[in-house]
BALOMAR-325201 format. One record per residue (C-alpha): residue in three letters; x, y, z. Coordinates in Angstrom, 2 decimals. Example, Ala and Ser with C-alpha at 12.3 -4.5 7.8 and 13.67 -1.06 7.14 Angstrom:
REM residues 2
+--------+---------+---------+---------+
: residu :      c1 :      c2 :      c3 :
+--------+---------+---------+---------+
:    ALA :   12.30 :   -4.50 :    7.80 :
:    SER :   13.67 :   -1.06 :    7.14 :
+--------+---------+---------+---------+
***
This chain:
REM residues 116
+--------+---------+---------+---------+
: residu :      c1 :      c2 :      c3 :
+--------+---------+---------+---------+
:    UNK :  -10.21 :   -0.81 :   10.57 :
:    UNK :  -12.31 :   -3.75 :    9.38 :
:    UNK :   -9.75 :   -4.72 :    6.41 :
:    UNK :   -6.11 :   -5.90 :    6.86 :
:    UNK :   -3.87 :   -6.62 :    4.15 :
:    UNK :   -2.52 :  -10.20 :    3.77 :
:    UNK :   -1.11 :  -12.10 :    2.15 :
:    UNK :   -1.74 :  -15.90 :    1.20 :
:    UNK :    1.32 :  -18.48 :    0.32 :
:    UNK :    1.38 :  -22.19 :    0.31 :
:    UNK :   -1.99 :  -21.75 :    2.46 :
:    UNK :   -0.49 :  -19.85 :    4.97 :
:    UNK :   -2.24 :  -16.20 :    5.62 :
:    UNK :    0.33 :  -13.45 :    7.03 :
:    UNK :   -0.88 :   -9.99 :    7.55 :
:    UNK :    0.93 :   -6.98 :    6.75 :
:    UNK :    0.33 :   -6.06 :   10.57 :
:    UNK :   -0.05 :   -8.99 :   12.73 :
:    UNK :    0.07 :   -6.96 :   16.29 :
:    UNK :   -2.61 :   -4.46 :   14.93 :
:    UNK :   -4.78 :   -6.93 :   14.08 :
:    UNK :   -4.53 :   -8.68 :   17.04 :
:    UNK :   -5.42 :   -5.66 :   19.02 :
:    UNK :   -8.27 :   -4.46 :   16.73 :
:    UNK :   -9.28 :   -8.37 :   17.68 :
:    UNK :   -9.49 :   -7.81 :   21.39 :
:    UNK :  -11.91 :   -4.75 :   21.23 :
:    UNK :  -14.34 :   -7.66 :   19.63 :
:    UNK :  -16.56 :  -10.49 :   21.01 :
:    UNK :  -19.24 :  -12.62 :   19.89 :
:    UNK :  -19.77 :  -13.91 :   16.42 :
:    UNK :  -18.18 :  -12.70 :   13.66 :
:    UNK :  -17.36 :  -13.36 :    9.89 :
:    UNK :  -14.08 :  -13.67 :    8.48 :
:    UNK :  -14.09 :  -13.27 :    4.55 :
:    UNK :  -10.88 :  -13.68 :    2.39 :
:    UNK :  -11.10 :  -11.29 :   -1.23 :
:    UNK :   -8.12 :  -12.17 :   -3.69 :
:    UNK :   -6.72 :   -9.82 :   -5.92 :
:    UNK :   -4.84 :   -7.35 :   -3.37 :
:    UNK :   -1.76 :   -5.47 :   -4.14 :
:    UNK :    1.52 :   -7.85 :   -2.88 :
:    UNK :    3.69 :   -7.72 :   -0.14 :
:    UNK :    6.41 :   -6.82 :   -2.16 :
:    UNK :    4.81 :   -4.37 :   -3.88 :
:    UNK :    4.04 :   -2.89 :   -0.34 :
:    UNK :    7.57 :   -2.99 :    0.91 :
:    UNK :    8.44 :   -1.10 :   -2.13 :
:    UNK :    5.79 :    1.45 :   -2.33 :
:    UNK :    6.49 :    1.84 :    1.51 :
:    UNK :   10.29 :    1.62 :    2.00 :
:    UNK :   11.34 :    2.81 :   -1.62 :
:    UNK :    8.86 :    5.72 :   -3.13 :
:    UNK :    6.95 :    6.93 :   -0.47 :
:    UNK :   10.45 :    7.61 :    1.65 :
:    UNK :   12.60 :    9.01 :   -1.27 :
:    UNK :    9.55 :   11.33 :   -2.48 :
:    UNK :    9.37 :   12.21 :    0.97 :
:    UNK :   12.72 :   13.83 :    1.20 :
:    UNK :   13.17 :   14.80 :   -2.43 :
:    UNK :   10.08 :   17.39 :   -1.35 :
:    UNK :   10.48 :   17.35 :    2.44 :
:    UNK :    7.37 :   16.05 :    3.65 :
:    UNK :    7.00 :   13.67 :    6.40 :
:    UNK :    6.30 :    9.83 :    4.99 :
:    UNK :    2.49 :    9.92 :    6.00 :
:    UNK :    1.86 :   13.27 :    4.39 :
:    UNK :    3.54 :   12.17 :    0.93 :
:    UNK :    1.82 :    8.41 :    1.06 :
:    UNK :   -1.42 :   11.04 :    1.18 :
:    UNK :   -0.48 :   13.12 :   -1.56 :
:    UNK :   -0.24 :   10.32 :   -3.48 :
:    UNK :   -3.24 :    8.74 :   -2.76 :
:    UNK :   -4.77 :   12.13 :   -3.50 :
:    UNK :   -2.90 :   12.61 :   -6.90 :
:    UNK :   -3.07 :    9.36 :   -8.01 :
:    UNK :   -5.58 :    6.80 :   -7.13 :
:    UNK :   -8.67 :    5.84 :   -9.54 :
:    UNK :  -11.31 :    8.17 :   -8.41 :
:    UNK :  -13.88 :    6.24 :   -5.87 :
:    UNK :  -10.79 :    4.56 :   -4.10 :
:    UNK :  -10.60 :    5.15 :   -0.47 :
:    UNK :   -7.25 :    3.03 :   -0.02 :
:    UNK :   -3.82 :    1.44 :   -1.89 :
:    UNK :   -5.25 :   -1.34 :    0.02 :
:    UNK :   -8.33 :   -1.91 :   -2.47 :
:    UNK :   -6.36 :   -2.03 :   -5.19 :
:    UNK :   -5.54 :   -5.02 :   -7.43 :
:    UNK :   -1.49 :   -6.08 :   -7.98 :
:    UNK :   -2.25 :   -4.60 :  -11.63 :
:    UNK :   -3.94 :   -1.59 :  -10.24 :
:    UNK :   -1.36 :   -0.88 :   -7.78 :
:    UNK :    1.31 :   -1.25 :  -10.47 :
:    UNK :   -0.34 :    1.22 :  -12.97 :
:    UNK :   -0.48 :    3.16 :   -9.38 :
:    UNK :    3.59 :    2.65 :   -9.35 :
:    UNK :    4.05 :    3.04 :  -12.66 :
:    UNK :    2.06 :    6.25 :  -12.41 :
:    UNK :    3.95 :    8.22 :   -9.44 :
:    UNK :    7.07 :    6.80 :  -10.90 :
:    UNK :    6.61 :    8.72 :  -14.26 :
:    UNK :    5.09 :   11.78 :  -12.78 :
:    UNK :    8.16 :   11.69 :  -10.19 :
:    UNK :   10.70 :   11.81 :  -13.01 :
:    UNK :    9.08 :   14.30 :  -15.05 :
:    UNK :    7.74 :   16.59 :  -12.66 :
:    UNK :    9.94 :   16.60 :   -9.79 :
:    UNK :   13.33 :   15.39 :  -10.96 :
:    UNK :   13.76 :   12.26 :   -8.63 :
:    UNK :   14.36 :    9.07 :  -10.16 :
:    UNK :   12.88 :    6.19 :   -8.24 :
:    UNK :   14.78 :    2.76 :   -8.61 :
:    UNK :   12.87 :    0.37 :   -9.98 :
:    UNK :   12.08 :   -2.88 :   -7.20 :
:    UNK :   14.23 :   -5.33 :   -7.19 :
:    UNK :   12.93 :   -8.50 :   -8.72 :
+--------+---------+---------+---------+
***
């Protein structure tokens, strides 16, 4: 992976997953270039999309987490996108908003809304 999610308050950078990085890091050497691109989905909408939908989906159908975060991506991301990651925090809410409706409707599971 050449893109980790982060995210950027009071000028301080944390990544989603610090030890990955750091170990995709140590496979490197030499010159590189770090570039920064705004406009990401949020942490929190990450925790939520992570610890709320994609595990209660998960059960309500009985897939395993990684299979249902697929299916999602499958069903529901704007066609050309490769990852939640490249979304924006208005794309991945329209995202949210999307599987959240469909979820109701379709399969009968209510997903809380995050906690704000």
């Amino acid at each position: 992976m050449d893109s980790w999610p982060a995210e950027i308050c009071d000028g301080r950078l944390t990544l989603d997953d610090p030890e990955a990085f750091k170990a995709w890091v140590s496979t490197l050497s030499g010159r590189v270039t770090v570039t920064v691109t705004p406009g990401g989905r949020s942490h929190a909408q990450n925790r939520y999309y992570q610890g709320v939908v994609v595990p209660l989906l998960a059960e309500h159908i009985g897939y395993e987490q990684p299979e249902m975060h697929e299916v999602l991506k499958h069903e529901f991301l704007p066609y050309g996108t490769r990852s939640t990651t490249d979304l924006t925090v208005a794309e991945f809410t329209d995202y949210l908003e999307r599987i959240c409706r469909w979820a109701a409707e379709k399969m009968d599971c209510v997903i809380p809304p995050p906690r704000g």
